[in-house]
C-alpha positions in Angstrom: -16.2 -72.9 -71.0 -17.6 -71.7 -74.2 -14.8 -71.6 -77.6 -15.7 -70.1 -80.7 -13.0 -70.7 -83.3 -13.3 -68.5 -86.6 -11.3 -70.1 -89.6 -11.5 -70.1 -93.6 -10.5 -74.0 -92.9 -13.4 -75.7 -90.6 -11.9 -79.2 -91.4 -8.4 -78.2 -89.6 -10.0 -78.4 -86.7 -11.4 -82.0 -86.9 -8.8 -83.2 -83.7 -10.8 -81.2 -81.2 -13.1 -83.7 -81.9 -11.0 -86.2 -80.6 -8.8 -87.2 -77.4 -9.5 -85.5 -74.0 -10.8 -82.7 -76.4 -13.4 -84.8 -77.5 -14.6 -85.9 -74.3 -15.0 -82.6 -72.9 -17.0 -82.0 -75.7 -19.1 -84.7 -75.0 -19.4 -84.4 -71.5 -21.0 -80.9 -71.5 -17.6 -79.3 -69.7 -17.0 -77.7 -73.4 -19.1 -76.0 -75.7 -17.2 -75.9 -78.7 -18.1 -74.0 -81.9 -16.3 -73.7 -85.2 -17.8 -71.3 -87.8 -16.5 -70.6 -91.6 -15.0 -67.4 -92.3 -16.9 -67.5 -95.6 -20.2 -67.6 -94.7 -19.8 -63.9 -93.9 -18.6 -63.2 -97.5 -21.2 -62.4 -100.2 -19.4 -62.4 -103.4 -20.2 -65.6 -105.8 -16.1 -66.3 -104.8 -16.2 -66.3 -101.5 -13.3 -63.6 -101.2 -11.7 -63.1 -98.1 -8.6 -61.8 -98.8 -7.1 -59.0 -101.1 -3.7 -57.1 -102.1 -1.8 -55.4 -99.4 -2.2 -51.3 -99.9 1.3 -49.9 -100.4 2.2 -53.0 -102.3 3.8 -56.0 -101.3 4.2 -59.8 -101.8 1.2 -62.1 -101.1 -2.5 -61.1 -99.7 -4.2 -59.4 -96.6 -7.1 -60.8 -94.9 -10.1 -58.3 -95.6 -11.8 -56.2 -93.0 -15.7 -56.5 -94.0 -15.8 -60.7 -94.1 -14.0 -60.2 -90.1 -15.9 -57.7 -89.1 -19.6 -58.9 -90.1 -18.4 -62.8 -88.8 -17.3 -61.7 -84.9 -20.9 -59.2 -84.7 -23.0 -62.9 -85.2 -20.0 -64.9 -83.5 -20.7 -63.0 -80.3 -24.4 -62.0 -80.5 -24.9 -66.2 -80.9 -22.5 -66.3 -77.8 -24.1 -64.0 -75.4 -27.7 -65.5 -76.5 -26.2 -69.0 -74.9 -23.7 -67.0 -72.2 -25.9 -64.1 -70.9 -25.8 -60.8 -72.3 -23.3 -59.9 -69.5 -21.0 -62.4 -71.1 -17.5 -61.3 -72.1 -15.5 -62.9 -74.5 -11.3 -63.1 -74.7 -10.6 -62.7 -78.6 -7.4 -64.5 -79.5 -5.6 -64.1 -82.5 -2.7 -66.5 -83.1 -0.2 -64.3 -84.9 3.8 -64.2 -85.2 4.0 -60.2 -83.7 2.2 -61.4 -80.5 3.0 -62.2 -76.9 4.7 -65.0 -76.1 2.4 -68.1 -75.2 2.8 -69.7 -72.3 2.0 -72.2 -69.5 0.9 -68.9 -67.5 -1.2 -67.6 -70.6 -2.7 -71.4 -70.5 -3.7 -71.3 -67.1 -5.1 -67.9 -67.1 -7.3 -68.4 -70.1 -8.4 -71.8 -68.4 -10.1 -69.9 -66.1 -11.8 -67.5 -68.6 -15.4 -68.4 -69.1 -15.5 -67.7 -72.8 -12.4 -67.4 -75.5 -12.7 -66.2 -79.4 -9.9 -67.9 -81.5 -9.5 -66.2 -85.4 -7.4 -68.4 -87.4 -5.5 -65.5 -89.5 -4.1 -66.8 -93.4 -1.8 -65.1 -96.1 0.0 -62.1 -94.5 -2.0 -61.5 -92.1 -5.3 -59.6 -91.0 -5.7 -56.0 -92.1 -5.3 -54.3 -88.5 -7.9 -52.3 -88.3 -9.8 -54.9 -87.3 -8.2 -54.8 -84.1 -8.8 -51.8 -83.9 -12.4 -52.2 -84.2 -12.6 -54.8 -81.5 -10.7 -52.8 -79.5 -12.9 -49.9 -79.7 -16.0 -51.9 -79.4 -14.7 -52.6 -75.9 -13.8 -56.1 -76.4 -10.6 -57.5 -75.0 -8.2 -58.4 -77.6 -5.1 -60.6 -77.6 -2.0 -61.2 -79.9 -0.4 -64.6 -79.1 2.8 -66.0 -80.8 3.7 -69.7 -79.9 7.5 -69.6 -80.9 9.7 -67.2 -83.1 8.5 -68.8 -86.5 5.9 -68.2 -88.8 3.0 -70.8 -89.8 0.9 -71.1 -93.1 -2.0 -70.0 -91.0 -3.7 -69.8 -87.6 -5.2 -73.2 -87.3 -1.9 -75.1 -86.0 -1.8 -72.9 -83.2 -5.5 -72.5 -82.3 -5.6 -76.3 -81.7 -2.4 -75.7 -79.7 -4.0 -73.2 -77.8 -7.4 -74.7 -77.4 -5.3 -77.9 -76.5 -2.7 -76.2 -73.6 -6.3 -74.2 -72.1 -8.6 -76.9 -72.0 -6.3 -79.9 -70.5 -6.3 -77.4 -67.7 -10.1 -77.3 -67.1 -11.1 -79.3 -63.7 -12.8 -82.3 -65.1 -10.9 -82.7 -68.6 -7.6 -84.5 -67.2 -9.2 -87.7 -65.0 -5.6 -87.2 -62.6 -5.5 -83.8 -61.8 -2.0 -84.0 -60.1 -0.4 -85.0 -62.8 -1.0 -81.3 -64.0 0.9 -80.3 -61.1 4.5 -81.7 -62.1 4.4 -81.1 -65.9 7.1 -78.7 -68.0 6.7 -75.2 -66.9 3.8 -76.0 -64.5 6.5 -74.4 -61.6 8.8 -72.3 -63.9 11.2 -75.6 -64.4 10.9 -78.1 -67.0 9.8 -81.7 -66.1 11.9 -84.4 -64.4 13.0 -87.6 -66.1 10.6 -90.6 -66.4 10.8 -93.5 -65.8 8.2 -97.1 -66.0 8.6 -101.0 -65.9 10.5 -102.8 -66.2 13.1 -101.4 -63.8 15.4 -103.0 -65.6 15.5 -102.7 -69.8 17.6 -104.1 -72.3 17.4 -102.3 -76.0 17.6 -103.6 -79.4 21.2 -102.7 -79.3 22.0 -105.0 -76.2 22.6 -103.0 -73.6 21.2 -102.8 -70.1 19.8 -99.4 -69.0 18.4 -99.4 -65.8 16.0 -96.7 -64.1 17.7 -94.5 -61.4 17.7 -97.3 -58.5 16.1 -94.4 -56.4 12.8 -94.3 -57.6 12.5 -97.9 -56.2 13.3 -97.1 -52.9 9.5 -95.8 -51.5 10.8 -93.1 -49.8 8.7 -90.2 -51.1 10.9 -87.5 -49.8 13.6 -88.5 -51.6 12.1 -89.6 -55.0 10.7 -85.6 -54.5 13.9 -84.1 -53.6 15.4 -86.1 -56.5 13.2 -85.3 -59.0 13.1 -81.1 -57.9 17.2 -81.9 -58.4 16.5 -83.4 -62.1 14.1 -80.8 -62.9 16.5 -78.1 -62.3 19.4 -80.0 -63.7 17.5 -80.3 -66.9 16.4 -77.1 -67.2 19.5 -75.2 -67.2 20.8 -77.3 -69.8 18.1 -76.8 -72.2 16.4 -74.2 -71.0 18.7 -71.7 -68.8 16.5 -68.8 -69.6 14.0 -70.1 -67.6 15.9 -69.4 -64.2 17.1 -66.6 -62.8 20.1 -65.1 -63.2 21.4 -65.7 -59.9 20.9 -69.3 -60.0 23.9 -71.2 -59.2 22.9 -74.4 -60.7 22.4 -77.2 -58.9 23.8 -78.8 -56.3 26.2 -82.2 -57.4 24.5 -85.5 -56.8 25.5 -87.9 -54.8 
């Protein structure tokens, strides 16, 4: 998978150096590029960003430095991709579509992903416009009803959630299988040695006596139990609204 990551901060993006990230990098299973906004500026201050038309508090991202960036961004992609080569361009932005484990796993799949890391208020729309007219496929992605300083938290998020998902990245590919959200529920309860803890406070806590037993079946049937139990107390919007919780245990 090629990622192209436009951003007026380069050095926020210094962790995808690192970690499973890193190693993918490394290993040739991603090609990873992260370009400056402002080399496609040409005023001596590097300007980017101006006042919102209409009036309003704070700054808008300017059309031109955008513009001029993704026209070398994806001419330098389809040179290394083909010229048949068709990029997903992401922008991380608080109006956008929910993203999700299902987003994640789509995109994982894509051969090539544009992330823009938007700053101020925002990027003056016509841009997607532009991209949207020039036939590229465009997406507005929100990770959670809040609003960052800028799009670089959630890029790495992104880049993060999409790559993991990648054959080759995670060394156990089952344990991609049972995560949060991976079947619509959230995880199970974990649980490793010793069997048996005591905590700084004293007391004994001891892991469910089930997940010693080696009866597979049971440890599954157990933990499909705690995933649902879990989930409708912290996430009932998850399930569907004729769920009728799940069944006591024994």
């Amino acid at each position: 998978m090629r990622i192209d990551v436009v951003t007026i901060f380069p050095e926020y993006l210094a962790p995808l150096d690192l970690s499973l990230i890193g190693k993918a990098r490394r290993d040739g299973i991603l090609d990873l590029h992260v370009h400056d906004l402002r080399t496609w500026t040409h005023d001596r201050h590097r300007t980017v960003d101006d006042t919102p038309l209409g009036g309003g508090a704070g700054m808008v991202m300017k059309p031109e430095p955008w513009a001029e960036a993704f026209a070398a961004v994806l001419s330098a992609g389809r040179e290394a991709q083909g010229a048949d080569a068709h990029p997903l361009i992401i922008f991380p932005n608080p109006a956008g579509a929910p993203f999700a484990q299902a987003t994640a796993q789509d995109w994982s799949q894509r051969e090539w992903l544009v992330l823009a890391c938007g700053r101020y208020e925002g990027i003056d729309e016509r841009v997607y416009e532009h991209l949207a007219d020039q036939g590229h496929e465009v997406a507005l992605v929100s990770l959670g009803d809040y609003v960052l300083n800028g799009g670089e938290v959630a890029v790495l998020a992104i880049t993060e959630a999409v790559v993991r998902l990648i054959p080759g990245v995670v060394g156990n590919a089952a344990s991609l299988v049972e995560e949060s959200h991976s079947d619509g529920l959230l995880e199970y309860p974990l649980y490793t040695r010793p069997a048996s803890w005591t905590d700084p406070a004293g007391t004994v806590r001891e892991a469910p006596p089930i997940l010693l037993s080696g009866d597979h079946g049971r440890i599954a049937a157990w933990r499909r139990e705690q995933s649902r139990r879990r989930t409708r107390e912290r996430r009932p919007d998850l399930l569907p609204a004729d769920d009728e919780g799940p069944a006591p245990l024994g």
